[in-house]
C-alpha positions in Angstrom: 32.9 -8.5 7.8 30.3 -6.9 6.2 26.6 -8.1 6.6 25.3 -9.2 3.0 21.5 -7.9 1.8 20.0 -9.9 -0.4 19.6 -8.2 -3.8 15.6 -7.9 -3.5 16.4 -6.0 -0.6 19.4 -4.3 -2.1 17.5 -3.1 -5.0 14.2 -2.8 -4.0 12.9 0.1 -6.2 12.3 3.8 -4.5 10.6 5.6 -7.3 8.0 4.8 -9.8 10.6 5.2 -11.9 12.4 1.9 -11.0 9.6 -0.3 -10.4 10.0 -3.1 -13.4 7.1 -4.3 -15.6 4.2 -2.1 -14.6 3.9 1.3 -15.9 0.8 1.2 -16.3 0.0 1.4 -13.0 3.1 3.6 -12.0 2.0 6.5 -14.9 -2.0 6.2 -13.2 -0.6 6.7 -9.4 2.1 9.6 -10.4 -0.6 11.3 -12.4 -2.7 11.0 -9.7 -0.5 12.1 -6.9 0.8 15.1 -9.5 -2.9 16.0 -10.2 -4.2 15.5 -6.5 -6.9 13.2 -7.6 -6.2 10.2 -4.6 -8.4 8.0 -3.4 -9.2 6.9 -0.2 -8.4 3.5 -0.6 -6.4 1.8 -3.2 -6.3 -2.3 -3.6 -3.2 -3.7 -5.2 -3.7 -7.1 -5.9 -1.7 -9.6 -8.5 1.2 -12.5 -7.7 3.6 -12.9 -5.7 7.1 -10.3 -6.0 5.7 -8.5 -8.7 6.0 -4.5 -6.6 2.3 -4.6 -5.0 4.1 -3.4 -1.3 6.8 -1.8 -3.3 4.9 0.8 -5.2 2.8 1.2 -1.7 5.7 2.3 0.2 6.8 4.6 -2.8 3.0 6.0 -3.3 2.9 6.2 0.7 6.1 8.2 0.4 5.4 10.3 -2.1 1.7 12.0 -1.3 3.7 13.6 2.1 6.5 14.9 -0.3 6.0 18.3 -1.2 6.1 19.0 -4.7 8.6 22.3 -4.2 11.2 20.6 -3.3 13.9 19.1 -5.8 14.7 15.1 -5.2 18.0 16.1 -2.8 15.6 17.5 -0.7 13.1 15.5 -0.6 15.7 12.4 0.7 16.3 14.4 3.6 12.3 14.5 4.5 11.5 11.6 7.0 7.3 10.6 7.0 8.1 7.1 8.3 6.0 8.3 11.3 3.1 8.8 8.9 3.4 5.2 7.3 1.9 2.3 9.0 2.3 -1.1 8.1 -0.1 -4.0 8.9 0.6 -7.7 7.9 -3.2 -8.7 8.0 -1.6 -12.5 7.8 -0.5 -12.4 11.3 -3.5 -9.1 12.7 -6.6 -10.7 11.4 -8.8 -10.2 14.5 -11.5 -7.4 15.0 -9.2 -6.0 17.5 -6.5 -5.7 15.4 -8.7 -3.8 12.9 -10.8 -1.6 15.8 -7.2 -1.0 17.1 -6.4 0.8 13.3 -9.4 2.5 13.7 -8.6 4.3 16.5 -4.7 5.3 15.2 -6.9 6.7 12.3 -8.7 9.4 14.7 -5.1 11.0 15.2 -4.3 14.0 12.7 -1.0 13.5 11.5 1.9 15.4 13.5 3.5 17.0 10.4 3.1 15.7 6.6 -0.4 16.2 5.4 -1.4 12.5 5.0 -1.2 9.0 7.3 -1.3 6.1 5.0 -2.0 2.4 6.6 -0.6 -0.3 4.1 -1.9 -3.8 5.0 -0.3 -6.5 3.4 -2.2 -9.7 2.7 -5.7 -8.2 3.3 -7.5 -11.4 2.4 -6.4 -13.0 5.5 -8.6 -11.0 7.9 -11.6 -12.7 8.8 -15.3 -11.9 7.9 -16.0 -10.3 11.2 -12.7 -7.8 10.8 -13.6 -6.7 7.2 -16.8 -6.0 8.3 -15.9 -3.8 11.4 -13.3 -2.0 8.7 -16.0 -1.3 6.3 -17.2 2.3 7.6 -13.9 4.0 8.3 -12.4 2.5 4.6 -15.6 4.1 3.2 -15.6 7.4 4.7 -12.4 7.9 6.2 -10.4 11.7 7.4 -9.2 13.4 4.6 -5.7 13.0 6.5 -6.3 8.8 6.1 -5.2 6.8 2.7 -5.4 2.9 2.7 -3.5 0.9 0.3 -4.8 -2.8 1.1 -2.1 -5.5 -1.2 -3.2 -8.9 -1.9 -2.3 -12.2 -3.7 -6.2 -13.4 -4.0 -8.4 -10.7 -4.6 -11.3 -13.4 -5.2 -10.7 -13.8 -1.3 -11.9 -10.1 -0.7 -15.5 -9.5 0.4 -17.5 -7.5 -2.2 -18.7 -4.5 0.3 -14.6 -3.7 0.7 -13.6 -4.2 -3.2 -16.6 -1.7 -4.1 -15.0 1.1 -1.7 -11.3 0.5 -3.1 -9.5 2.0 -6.4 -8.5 -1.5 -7.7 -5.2 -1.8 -9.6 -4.3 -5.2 -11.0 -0.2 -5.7 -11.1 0.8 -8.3 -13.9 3.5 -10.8 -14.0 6.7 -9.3 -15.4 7.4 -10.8 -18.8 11.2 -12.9 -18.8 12.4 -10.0 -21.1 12.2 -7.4 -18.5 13.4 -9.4 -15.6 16.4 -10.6 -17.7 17.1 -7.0 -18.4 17.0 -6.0 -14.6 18.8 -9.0 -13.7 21.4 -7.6 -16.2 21.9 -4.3 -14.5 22.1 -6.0 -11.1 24.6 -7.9 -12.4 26.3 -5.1 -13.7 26.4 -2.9 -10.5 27.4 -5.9 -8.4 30.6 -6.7 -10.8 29.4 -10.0 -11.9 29.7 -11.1 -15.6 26.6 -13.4 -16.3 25.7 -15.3 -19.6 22.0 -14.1 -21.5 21.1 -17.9 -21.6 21.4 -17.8 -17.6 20.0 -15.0 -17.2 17.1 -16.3 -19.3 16.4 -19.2 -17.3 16.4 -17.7 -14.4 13.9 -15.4 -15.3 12.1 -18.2 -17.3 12.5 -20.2 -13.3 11.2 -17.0 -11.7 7.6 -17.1 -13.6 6.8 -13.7 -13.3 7.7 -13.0 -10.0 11.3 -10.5 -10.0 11.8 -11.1 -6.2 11.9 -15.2 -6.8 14.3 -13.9 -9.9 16.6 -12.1 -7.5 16.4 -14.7 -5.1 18.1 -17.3 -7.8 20.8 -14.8 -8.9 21.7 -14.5 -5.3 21.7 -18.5 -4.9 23.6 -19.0 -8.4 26.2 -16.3 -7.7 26.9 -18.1 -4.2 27.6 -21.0 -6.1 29.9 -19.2 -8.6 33.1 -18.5 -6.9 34.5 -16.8 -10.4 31.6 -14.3 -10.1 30.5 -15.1 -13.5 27.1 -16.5 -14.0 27.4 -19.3 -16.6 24.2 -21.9 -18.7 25.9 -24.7 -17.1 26.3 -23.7 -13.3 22.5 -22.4 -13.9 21.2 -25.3 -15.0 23.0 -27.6 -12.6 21.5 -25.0 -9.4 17.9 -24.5 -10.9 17.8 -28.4 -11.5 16.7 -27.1 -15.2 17.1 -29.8 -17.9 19.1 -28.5 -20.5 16.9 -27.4 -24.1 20.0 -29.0 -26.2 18.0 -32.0 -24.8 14.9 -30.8 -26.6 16.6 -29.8 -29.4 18.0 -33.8 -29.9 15.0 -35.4 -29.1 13.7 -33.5 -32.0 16.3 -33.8 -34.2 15.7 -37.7 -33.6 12.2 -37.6 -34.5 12.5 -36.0 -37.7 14.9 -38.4 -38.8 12.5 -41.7 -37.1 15.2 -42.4 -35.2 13.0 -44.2 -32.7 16.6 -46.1 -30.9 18.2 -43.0 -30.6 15.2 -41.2 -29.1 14.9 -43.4 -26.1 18.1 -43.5 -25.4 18.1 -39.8 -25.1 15.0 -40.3 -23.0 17.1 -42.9 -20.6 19.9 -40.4 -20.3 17.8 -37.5 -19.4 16.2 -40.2 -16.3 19.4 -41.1 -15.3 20.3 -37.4 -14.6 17.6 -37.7 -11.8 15.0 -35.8 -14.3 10.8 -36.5 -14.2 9.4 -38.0 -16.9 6.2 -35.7 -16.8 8.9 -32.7 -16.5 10.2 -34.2 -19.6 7.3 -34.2 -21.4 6.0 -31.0 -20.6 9.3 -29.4 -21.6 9.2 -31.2 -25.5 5.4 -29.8 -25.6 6.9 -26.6 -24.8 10.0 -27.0 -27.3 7.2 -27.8 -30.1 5.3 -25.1 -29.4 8.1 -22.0 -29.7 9.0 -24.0 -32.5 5.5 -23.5 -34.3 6.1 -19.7 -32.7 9.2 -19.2 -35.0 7.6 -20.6 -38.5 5.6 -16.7 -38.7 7.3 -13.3 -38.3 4.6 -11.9 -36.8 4.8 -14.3 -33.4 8.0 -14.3 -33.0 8.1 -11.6 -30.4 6.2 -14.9 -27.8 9.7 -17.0 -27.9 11.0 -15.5 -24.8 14.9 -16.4 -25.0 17.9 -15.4 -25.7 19.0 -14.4 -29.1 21.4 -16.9 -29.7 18.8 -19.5 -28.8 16.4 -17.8 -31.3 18.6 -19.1 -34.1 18.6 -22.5 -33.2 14.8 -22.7 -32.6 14.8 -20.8 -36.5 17.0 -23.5 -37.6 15.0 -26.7 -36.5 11.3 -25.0 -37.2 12.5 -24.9 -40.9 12.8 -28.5 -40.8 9.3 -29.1 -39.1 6.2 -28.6 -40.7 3.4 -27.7 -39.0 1.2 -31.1 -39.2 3.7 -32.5 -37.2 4.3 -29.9 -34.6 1.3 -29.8 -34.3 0.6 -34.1 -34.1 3.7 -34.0 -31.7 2.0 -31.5 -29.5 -1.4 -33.2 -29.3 0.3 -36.7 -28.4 2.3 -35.2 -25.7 -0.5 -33.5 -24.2 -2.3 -36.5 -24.2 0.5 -38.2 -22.2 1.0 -35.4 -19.6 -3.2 -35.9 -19.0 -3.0 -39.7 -18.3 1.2 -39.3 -16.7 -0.2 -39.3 -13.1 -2.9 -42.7 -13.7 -0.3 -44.5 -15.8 0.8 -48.0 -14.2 4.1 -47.4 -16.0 4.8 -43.8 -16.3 8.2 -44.6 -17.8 6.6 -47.1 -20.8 3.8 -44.3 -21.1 6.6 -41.6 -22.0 8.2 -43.9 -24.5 5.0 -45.0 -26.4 4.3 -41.5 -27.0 7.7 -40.6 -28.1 7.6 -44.0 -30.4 4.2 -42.4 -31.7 6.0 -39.2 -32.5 8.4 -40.5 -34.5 6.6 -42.2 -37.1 4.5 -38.9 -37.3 6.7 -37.9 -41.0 5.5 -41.2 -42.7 2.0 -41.4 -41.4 1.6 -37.2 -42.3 3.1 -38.2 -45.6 1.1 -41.6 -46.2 -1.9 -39.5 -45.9 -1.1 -36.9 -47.9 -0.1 -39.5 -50.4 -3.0 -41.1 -50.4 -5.2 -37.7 -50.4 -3.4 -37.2 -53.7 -4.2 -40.7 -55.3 -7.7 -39.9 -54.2 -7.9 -36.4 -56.5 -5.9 -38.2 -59.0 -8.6 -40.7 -59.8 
């Protein structure tokens, strides 16, 4: 039986190339590898999954290559003796760091540079920065650091100042969803956009949380087809047709209906606050769809799009933007409510009266010019 590697593993990128969401860094460290304008110290620092000890590896990998050599070539070439790897989570001491610092007095044996990636750099202690600061300053010309970090804030000043600083952003949903596509698509499995959506939606920037969920949803799957409903069911996501009812309901000041939604949607084992939080949301790409010019920031799938187009025609604005401020409000005080459940319920009773107060008060704006 053959051992299974989980797809962030599987398709870990190997060139700047393949690394998702942040070419703006990739271009600056290919240029600058191409143009032999390195550093001696690089910081990559951003959330979680995003390709911080991805694109160190590759830029690690690449500097050694030489650039005579076609990419068949260049596969063959093994620097792994010239890449060093530190997780400064678990080697935060002075010794760990004064034990670097004397690897770094060793010329490389062949390749022209050592590199020393330390992963998690914030972690080392006050003491170990300092005894690191003299050699990350003015290190051999055979010695590149690439420090990686989640909290740059975290990082004494005296070691940010001698660092190249590049800050990775979280990948949009659009390009994860795409790259969870082509996974998909080399792995044989047919998957729905919706799912593919939410999972990416789930992953909040992060493509190694995003792979994570494929691999937990396709588990599930026994068909090999990823599906809205098996996604939603997995990712304990509460369906947006929800939304799209509740609002629906309010339109109409259907206030009986609208709580009994609301019941439904506790029965399933669901948070009110969740709830809540979600409608705000559903309001909000809503007021995204009523102009052209933001409706590139509704980040779903296409057949979605046309239901969100559909039901913002049918909202004005006063009362998205009514709806929005009350269920704010209710998230703020959810957590100090006595009864969180009642708490919901006013504010959804609120919302539904919102078409005939908007339109007693422009009615009586109107009576008002009249006279």
């Amino acid at each position: 039986m053959e051992n299974f590697v989980v797809s962030a593993r599987k398709y870990r990128p190997n060139s700047f190339e393949t690394v998702v969401g942040q070419e703006h860094i990739t271009t600056t460290l290919k240029n600058a590898v191409d143009n032999n304008h390195l550093a001696q110290a690089f910081l990559f620092c951003g959330p979680r999954g995003v390709g911080k000890t991805t694109c160190a590896r590759i830029l690690a990998r690449l500097i050694n290559t030489p650039k005579d050599i076609d990419n068949a070539e260049a596969e063959k070439l093994n620097f792994d003796y010239n890449i060093y790897e530190l997780d400064a989570a678990s080697n935060n001491s002075v010794d760990d760091i004064r034990s670097l610092v004397e690897q770094v007095r060793y010329a490389p044996q062949s390749g022209k540079y050592k590199v020393y990636i330390i992963d998690e750099v914030h972690m080392l202690s006050n003491a170990a920065f300092n005894a690191f600061l003299k050699t990350l300053e003015e290190p051999p010309s055979y010695a590149i650091f690439i420090l990686a970090t989640t909290e740059k804030h975290k990082v004494i000043p005296t070691i940010l100042s001698r660092c190249q600083i590049f800050d990775f952003n979280r990948i949009s949903v659009q390009d994860i969803a795409s790259h969870l596509a082509n996974v998909a698509a080399q792995e044989n499995i047919t998957a729905d956009d919706e799912a593919l959506y939410l999972i990416a939606q789930k992953a909040d920037g992060a493509l190694r949380d995003a792979l994570s969920l494929f691999d937990m949803i396709v588990t599930f799957s026994t068909d090999r087809h990823i599906d809205y409903e098996t996604t939603i069911k997995n990712l304990h996501i509460l369906d947006y047709d929800y939304y799209f009812q509740v609002t629906e309901t309010l339109l109409q000041e259907n206030h009986s209906k609208c709580l009994s939604i609301f019941d439904e949607i506790l029965r399933k084992g669901f948070d009110g606050q969740n709830f809540i939080i979600g409608l705000c949301e559903h309001f909000r790409n809503l007021l995204v769809c009523k102009d052209a010019s933001t409706l590139d920031l509704l980040e779903v799938a296409d057949n979605v799009k046309e239901k969100y187009h559909t039901q913002a025609n049918a909202s004005s604005v006063s009362f998205l933007l009514t709806a929005m401020n009350i269920g704010n409000q209710c998230d703020l005080n959810y957590k100090s409510s006595k009864n969180q459940r009642f708490h919901v319920e006013l504010a959804l009773l609120k919302m539904c009266h919102l078409k005939s107060a908007i339109d007693l008060a422009r009615n009586g704006e109107l009576k008002k010019k009249v006279v």
